[in-house]
N, CA, C and O atoms as a GROMACS GRO file, in nm:
protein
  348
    1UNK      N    1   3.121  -5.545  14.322
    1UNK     CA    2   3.002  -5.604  14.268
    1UNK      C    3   3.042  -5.728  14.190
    1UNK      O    4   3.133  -5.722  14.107
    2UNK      N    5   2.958  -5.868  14.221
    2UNK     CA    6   3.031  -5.954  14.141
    2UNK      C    7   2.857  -6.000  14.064
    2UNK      O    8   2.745  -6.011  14.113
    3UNK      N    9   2.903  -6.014  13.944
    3UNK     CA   10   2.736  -6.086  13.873
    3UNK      C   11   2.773  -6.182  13.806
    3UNK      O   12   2.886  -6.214  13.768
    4UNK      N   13   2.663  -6.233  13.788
    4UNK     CA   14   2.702  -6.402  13.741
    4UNK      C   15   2.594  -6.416  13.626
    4UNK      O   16   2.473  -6.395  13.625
    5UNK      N   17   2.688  -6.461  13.528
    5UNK     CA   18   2.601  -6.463  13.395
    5UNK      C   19   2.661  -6.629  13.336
    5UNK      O   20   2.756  -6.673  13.401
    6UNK      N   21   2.611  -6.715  13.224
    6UNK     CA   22   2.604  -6.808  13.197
    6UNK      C   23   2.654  -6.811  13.037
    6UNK      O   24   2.586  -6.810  12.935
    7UNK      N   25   2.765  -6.814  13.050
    7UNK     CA   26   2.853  -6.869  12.930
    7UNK      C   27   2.918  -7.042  12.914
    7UNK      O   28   2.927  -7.118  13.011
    8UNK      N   29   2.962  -7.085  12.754
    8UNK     CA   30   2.911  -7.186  12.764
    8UNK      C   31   3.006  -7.252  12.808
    8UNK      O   32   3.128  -7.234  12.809
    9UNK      N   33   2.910  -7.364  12.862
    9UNK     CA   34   2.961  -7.506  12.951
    9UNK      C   35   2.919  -7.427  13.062
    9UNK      O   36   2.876  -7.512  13.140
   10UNK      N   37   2.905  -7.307  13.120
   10UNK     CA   38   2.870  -7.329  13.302
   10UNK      C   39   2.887  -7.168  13.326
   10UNK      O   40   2.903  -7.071  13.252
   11UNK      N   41   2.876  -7.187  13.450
   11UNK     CA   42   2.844  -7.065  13.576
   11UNK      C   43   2.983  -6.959  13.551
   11UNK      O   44   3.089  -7.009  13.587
   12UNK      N   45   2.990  -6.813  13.490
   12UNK     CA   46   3.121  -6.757  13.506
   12UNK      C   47   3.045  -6.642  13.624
   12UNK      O   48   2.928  -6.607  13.643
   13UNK      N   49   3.150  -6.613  13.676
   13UNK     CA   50   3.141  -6.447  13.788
   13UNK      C   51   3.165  -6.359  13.701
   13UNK      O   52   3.215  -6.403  13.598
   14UNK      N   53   3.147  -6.251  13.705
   14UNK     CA   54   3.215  -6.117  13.666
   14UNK      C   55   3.234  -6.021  13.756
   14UNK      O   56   3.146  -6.003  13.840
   15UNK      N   57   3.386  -5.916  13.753
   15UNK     CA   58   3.411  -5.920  13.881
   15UNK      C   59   3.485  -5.748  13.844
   15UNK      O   60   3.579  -5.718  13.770
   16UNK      N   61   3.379  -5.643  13.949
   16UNK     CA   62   3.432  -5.501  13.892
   16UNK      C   63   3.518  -5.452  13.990
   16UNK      O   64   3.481  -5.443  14.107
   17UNK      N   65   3.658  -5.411  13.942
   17UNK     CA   66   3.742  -5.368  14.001
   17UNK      C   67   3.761  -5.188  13.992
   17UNK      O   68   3.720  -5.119  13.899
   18UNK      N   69   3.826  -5.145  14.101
   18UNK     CA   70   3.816  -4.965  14.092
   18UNK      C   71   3.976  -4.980  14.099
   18UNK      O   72   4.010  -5.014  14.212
   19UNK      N   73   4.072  -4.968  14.022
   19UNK     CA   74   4.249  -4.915  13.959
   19UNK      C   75   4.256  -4.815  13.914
   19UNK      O   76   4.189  -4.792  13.814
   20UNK      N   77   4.341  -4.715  13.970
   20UNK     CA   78   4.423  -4.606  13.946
   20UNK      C   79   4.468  -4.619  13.820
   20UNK      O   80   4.511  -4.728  13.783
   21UNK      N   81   4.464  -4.503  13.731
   21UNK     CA   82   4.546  -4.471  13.600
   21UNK      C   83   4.640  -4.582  13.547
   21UNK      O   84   4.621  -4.666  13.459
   22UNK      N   85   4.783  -4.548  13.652
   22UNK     CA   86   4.897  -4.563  13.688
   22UNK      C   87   4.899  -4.731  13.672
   22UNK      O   88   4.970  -4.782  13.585
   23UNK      N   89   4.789  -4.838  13.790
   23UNK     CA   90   4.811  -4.922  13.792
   23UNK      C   91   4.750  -5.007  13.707
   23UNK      O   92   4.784  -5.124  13.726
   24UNK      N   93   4.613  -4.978  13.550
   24UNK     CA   94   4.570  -4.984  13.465
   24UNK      C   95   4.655  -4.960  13.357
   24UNK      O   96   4.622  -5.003  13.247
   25UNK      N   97   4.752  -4.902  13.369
   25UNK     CA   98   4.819  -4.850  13.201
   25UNK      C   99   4.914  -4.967  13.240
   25UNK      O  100   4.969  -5.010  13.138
   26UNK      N  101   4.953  -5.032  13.351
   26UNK     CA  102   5.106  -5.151  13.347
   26UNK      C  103   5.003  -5.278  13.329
   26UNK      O  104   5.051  -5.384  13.289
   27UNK      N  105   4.844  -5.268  13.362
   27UNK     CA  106   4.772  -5.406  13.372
   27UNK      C  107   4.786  -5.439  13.203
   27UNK      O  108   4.835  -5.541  13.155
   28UNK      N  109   4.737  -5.343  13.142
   28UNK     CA  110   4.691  -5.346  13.053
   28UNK      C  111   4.834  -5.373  12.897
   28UNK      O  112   4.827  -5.433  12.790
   29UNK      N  113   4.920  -5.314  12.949
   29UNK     CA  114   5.054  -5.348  12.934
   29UNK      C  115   5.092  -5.453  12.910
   29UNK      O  116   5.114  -5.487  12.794
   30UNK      N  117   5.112  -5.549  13.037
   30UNK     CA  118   5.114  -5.653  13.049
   30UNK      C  119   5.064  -5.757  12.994
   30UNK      O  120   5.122  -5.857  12.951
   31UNK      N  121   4.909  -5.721  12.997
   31UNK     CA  122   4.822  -5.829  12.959
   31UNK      C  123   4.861  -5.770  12.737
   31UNK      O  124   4.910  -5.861  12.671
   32UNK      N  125   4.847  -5.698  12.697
   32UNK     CA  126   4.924  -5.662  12.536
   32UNK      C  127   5.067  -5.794  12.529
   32UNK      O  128   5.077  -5.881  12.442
   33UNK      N  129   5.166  -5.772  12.650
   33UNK     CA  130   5.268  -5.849  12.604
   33UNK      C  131   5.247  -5.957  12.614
   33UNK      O  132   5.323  -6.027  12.547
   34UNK      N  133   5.163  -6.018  12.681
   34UNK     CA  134   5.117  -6.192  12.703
   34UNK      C  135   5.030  -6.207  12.612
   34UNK      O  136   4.987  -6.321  12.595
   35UNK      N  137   4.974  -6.085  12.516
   35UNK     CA  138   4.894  -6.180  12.425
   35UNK      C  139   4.747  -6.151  12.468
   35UNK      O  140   4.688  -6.097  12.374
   36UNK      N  141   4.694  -6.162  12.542
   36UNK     CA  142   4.583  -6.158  12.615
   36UNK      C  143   4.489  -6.084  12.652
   36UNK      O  144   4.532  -5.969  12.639
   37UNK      N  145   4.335  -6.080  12.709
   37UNK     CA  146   4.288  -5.982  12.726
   37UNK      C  147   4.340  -5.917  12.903
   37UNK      O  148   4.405  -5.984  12.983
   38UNK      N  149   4.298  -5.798  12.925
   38UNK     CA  150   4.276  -5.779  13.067
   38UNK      C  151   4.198  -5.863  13.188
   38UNK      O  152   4.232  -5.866  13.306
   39UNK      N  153   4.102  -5.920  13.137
   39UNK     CA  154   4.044  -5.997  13.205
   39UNK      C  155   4.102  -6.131  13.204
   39UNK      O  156   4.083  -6.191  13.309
   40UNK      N  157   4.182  -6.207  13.097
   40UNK     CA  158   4.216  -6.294  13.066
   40UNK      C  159   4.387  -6.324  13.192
   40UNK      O  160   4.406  -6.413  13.274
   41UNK      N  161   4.458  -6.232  13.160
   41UNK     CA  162   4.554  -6.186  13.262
   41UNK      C  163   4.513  -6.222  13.412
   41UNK      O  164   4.558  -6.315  13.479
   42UNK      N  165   4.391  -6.102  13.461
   42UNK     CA  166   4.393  -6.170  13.584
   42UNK      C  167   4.327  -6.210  13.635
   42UNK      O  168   4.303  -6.203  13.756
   43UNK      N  169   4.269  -6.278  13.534
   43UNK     CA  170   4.232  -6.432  13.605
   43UNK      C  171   4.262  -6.541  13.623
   43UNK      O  172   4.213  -6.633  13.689
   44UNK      N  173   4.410  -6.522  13.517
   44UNK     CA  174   4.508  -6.653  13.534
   44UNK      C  175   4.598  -6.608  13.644
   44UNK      O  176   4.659  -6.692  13.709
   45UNK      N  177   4.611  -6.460  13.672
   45UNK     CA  178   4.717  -6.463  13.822
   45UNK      C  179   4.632  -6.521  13.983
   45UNK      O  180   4.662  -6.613  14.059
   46UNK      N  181   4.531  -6.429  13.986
   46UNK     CA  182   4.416  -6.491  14.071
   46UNK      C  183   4.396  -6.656  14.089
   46UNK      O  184   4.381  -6.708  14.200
   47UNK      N  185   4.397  -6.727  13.968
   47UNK     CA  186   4.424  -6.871  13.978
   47UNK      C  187   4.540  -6.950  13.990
   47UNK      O  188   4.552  -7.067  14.028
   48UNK      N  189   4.631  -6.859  13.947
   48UNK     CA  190   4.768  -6.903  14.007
   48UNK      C  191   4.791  -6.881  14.172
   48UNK      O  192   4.865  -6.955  14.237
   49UNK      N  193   4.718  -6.769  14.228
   49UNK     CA  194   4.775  -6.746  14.387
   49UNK      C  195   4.641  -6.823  14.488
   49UNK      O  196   4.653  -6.833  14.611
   50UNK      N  197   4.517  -6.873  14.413
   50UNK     CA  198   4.457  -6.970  14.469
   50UNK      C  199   4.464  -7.110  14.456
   50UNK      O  200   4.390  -7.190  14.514
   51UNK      N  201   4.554  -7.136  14.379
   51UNK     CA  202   4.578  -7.310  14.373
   51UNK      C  203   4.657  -7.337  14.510
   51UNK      O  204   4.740  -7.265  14.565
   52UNK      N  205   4.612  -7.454  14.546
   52UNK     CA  206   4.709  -7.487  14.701
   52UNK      C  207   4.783  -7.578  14.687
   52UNK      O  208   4.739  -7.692  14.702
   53UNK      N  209   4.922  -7.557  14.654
   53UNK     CA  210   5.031  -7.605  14.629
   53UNK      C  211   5.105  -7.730  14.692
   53UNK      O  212   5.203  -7.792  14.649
   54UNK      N  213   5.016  -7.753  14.829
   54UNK     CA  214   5.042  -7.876  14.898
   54UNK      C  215   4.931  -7.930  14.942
   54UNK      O  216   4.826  -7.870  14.966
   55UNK      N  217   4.950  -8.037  14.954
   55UNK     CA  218   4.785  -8.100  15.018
   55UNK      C  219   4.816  -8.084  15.159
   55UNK      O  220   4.914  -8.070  15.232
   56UNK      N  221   4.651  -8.097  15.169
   56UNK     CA  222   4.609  -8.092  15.288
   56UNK      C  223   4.616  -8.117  15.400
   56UNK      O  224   4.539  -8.200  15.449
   57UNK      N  225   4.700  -8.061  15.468
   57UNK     CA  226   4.738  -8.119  15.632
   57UNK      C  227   4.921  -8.139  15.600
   57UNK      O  228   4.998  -8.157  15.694
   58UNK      N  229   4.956  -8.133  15.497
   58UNK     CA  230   5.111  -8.116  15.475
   58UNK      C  231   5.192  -8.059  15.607
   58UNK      O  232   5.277  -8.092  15.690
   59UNK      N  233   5.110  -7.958  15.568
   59UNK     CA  234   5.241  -7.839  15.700
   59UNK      C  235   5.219  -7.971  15.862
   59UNK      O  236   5.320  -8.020  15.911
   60UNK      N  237   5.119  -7.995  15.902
   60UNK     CA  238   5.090  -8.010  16.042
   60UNK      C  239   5.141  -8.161  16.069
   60UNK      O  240   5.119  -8.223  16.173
   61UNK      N  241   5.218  -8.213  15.949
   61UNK     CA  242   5.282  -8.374  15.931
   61UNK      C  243   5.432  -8.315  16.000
   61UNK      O  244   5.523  -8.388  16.041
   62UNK      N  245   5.431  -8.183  16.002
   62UNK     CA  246   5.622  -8.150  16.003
   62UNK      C  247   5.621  -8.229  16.201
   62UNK      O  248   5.536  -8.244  16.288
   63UNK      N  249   5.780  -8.262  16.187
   63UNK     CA  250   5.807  -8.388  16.268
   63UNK      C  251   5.698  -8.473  16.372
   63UNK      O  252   5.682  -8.476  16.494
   64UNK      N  253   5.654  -8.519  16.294
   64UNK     CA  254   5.532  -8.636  16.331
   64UNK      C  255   5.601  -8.775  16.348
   64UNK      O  256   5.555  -8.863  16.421
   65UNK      N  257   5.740  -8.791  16.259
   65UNK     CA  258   5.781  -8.907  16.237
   65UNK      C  259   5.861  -8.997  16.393
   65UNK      O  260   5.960  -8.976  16.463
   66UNK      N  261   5.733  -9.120  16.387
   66UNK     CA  262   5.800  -9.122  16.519
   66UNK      C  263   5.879  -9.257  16.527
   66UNK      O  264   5.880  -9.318  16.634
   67UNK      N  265   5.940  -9.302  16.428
   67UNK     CA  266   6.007  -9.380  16.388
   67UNK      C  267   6.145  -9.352  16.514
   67UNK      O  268   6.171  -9.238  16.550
   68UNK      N  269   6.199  -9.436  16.552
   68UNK     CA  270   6.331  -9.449  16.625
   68UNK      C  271   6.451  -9.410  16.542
   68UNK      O  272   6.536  -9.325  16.571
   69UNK      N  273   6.440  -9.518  16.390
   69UNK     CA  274   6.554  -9.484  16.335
   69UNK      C  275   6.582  -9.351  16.232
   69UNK      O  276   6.680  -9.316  16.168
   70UNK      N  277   6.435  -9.293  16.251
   70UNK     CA  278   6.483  -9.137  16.154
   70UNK      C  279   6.546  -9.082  16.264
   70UNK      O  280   6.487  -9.058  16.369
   71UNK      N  281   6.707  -9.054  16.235
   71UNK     CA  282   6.743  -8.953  16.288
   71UNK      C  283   6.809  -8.859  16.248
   71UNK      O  284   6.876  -8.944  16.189
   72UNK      N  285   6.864  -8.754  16.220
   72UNK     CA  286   6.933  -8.656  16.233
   72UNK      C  287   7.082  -8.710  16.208
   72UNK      O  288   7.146  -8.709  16.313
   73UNK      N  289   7.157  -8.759  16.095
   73UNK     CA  290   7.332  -8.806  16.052
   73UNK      C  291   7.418  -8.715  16.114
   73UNK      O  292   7.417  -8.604  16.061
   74UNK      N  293   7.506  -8.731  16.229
   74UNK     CA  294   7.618  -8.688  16.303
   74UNK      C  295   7.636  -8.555  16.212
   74UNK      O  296   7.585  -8.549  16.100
   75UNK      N  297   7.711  -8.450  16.267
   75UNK     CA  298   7.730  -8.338  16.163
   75UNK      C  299   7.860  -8.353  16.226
   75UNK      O  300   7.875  -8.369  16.347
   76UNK      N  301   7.979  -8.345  16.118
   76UNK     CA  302   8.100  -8.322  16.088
   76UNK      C  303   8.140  -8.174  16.209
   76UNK      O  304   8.071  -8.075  16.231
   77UNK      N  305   8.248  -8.203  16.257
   77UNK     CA  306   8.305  -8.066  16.362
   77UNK      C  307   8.361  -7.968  16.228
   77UNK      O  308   8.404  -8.002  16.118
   78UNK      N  309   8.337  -7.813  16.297
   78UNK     CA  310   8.405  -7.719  16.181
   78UNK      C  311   8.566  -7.783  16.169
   78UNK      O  312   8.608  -7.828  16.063
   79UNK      N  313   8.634  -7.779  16.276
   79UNK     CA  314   8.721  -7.779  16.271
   79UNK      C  315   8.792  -7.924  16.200
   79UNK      O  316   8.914  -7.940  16.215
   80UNK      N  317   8.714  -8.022  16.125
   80UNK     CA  318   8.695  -8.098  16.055
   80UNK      C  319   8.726  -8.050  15.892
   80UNK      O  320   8.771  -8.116  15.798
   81UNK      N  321   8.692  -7.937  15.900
   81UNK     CA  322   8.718  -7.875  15.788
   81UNK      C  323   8.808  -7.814  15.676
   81UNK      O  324   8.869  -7.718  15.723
   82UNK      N  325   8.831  -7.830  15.581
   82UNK     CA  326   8.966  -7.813  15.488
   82UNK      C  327   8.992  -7.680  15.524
   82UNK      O  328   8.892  -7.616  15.556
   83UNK      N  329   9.102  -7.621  15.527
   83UNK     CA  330   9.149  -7.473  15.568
   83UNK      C  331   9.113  -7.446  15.373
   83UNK      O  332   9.115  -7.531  15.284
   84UNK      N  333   9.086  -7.316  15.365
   84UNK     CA  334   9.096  -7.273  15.217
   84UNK      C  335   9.220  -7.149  15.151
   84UNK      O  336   9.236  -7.033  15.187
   85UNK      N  337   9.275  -7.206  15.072
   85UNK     CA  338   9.357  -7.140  15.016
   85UNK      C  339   9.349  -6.988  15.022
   85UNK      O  340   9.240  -6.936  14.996
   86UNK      N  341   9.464  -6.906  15.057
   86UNK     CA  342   9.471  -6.748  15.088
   86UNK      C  343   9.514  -6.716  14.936
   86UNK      O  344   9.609  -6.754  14.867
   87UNK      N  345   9.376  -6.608  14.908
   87UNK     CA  346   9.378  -6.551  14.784
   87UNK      C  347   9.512  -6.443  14.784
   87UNK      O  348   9.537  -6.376  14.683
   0.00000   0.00000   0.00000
């Protein structure tokens, strides 16, 4: 059930959740060691896992670049490689 009531400056939701004992006694926990209320808690995690961390169309840019000279720098042969000292 979500209801919407009018606190100030604007529009808030309110939002009823059904948690087990178990997973209420660590919410509530948690939200004591941060200081905070229960509601206050997670609604800052909820807004932390809905912010979108890259803009838009990011992912669908991956190798688009159609430049000639981006390329890929020679990779060194293993056998190029320093032998490492026997412990």
């Amino acid at each position: 059930m979500i209801v919407y009531y009018w606190r100030t400056g604007g529009l808030m939701a309110q939002l009823s959740l059904y948690i087990d004992d178990v997973c209420i006694k660590k919410l509530r926990g948690r939200a004591r060691k941060e200081r905070t209320t229960v509601s206050g808690w997670v609604s800052a995690r909820i807004r932390r896992l809905l912010e979108n961390e890259w803009p838009d169309g990011y992912f669908s840019l991956y190798g688009k670049v159609g430049d000639a000279s981006f390329k890929r720098p020679r990779q060194p042969l293993v056998s190029a490689d320093q032998r490492r000292a026997a412990l």
